[in-house]
C-alpha positions as CSV (number, residue, x, y, z in Angstrom):
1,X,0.0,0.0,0.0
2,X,1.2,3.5,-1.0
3,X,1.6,5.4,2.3
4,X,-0.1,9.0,2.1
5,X,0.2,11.5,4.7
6,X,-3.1,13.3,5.4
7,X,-1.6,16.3,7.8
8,X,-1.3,19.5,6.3
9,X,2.6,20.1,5.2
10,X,3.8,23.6,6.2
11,X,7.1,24.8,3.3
12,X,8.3,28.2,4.8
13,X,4.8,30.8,4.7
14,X,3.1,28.3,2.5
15,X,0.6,25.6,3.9
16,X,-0.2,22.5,1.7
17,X,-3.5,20.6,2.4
18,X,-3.7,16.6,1.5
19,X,-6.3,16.0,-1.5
20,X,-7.0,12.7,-3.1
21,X,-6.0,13.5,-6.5
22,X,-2.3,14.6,-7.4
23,X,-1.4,15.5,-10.8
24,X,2.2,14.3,-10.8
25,X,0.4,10.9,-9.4
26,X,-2.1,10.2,-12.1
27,X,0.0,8.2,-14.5
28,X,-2.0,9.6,-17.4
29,X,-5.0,7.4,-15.7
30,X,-8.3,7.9,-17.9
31,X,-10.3,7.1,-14.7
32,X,-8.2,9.8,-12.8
33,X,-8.9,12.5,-15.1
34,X,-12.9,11.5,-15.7
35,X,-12.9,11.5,-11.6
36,X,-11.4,15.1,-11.9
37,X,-14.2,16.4,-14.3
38,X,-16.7,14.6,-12.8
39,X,-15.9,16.1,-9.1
40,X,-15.4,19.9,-10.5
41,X,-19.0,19.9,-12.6
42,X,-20.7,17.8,-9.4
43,X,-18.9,21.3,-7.7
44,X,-20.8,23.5,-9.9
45,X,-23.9,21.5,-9.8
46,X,-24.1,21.6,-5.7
47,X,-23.0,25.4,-6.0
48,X,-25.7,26.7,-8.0
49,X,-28.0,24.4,-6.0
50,X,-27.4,25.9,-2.8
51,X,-27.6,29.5,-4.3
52,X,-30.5,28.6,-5.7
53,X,-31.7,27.4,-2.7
54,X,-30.7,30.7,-1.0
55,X,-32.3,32.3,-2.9
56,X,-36.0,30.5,-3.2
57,X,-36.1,30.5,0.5
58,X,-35.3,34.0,1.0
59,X,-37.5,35.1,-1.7
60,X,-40.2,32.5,0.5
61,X,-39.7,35.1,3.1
62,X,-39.8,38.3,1.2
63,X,-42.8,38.4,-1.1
64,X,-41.4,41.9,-3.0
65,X,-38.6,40.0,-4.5
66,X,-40.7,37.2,-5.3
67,X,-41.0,38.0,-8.9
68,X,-37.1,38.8,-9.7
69,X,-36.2,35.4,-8.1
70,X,-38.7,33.4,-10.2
71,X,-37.0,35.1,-13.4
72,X,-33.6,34.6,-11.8
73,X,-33.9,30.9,-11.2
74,X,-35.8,30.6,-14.6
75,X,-33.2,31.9,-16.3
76,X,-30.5,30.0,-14.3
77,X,-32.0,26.5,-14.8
78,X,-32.6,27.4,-18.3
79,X,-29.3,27.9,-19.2
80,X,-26.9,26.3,-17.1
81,X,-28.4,24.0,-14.5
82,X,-29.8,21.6,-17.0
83,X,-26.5,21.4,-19.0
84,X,-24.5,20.9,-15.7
85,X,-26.9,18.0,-15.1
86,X,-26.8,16.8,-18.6
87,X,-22.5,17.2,-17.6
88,X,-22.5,15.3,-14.2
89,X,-24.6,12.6,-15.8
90,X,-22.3,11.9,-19.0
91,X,-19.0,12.1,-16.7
92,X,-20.9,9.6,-14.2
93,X,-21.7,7.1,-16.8
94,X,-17.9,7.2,-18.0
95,X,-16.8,7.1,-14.9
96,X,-18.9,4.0,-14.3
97,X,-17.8,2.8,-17.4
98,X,-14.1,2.9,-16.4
99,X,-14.3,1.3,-12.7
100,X,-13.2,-2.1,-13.2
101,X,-15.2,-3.4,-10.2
102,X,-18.7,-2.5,-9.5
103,X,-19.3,-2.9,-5.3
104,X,-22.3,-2.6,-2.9
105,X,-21.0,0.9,-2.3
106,X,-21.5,1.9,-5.8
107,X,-24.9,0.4,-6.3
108,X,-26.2,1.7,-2.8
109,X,-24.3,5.6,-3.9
110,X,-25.8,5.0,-7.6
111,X,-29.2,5.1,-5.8
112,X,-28.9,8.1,-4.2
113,X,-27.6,9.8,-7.0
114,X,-30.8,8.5,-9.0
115,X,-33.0,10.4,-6.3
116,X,-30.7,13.6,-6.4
117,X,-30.6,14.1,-10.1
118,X,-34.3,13.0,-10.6
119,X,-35.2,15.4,-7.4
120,X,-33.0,18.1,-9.4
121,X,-34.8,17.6,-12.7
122,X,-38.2,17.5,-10.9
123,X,-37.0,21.1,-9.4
124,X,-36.3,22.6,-13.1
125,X,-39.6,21.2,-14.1
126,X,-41.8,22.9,-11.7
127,X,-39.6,26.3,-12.0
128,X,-40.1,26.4,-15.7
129,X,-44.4,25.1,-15.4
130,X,-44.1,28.1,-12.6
131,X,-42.5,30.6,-14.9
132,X,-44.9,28.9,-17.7
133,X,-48.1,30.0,-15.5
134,X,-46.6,33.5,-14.1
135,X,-47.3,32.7,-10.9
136,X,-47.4,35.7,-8.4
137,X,-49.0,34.7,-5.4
138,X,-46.9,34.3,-2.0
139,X,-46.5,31.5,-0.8
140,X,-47.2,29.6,-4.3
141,X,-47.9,25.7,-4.7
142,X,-44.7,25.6,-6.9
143,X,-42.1,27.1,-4.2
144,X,-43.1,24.7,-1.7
145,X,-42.7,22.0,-4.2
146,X,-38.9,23.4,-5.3
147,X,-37.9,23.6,-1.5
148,X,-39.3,20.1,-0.6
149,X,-37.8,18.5,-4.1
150,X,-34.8,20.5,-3.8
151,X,-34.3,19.8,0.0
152,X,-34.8,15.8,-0.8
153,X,-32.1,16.4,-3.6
154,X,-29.5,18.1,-1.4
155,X,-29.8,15.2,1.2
156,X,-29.5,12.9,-1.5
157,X,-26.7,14.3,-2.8
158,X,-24.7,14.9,0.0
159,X,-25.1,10.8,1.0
160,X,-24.0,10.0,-2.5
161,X,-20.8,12.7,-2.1
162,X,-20.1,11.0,1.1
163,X,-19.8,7.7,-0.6
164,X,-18.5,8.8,-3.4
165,X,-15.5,10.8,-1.2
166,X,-14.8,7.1,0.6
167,X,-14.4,4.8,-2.7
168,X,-12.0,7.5,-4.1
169,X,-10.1,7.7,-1.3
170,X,-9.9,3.9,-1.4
171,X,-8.8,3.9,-5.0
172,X,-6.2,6.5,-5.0
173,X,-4.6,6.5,-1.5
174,X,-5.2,2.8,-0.3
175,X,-4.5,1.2,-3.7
């Protein structure tokens, strides 16, 4: 077993952190550099999901920006939450592709990430019917939908990245 330290390294005034991946360590590995993709867009994807979030919840709160966040998130889903989640699932199915040994871990992670991306695309869907209808009433049918889909989606999500964190730790630093 390759032995990797996981305490930060302090060189003079400059702090290095541990990380799983390490360029110089990659050995030109296709399933290194899929992993690196898929981990920035999933990075993107859970970014613009909690902003989102942020954002329907405030706007929950505050019924005079109401209208200006259901444009916002119209817009955002419309252009680049639905490629990001067209992204994330093309670099997961490579990725799947590329693992030489499906486990019990995968299959149990793969499950949640069905329910995340399936709660995310339920989320565009009712943004874009709520857009579709102008809603304007406070306290709409739609935004309680978003921030119960949504909210089952970021659970989701954040069991799958769990799991997801503990197989690549166990391919790159215990193989």
């Amino acid at each position: 077993r390759k032995q990797v330290s996981l305490i930060p390294t302090v060189y003079g005034n400059i702090v290095t952190l541990p990380y799983l991946w390490h360029i110089s360590n990659m050995n030109n590995s296709p399933i290194q550099l899929v992993s690196i993709i898929h981990l920035v867009l999933l990075s993107f994807w859970g970014g613009l999901v909690l902003a989102e979030t942020v954002m329907e919840v405030y706007s929950y709160k505050k019924a005079e920006i109401q209208k200006i966040v259901y444009n916002i998130h119209f817009g955002i889903d419309l252009l680049i939450e639905i490629p990001l989640i067209l992204a994330v699932i093309t670099s997961g199915i490579v990725l799947l592709t590329l693992i030489s040994q499906i486990t019990v871990t995968h299959i149990i992670k793969i499950a949640f990430v069905t329910i995340a991306i399936a709660s995310g695309i339920a989320c565009v869907f009712l943004v874009i019917t709520r857009k579709l209808n102008a809603i304007e009433v406070v306290e709409d049918k739609f935004s309680k939908a978003i921030l119960i889909t949504g909210s089952i989606g970021i659970i989701c999500a954040l069991i799958a990245a769990t799991l997801g964190i503990w197989l690549a730790y166990h391919r790159t630093i215990l193989a």
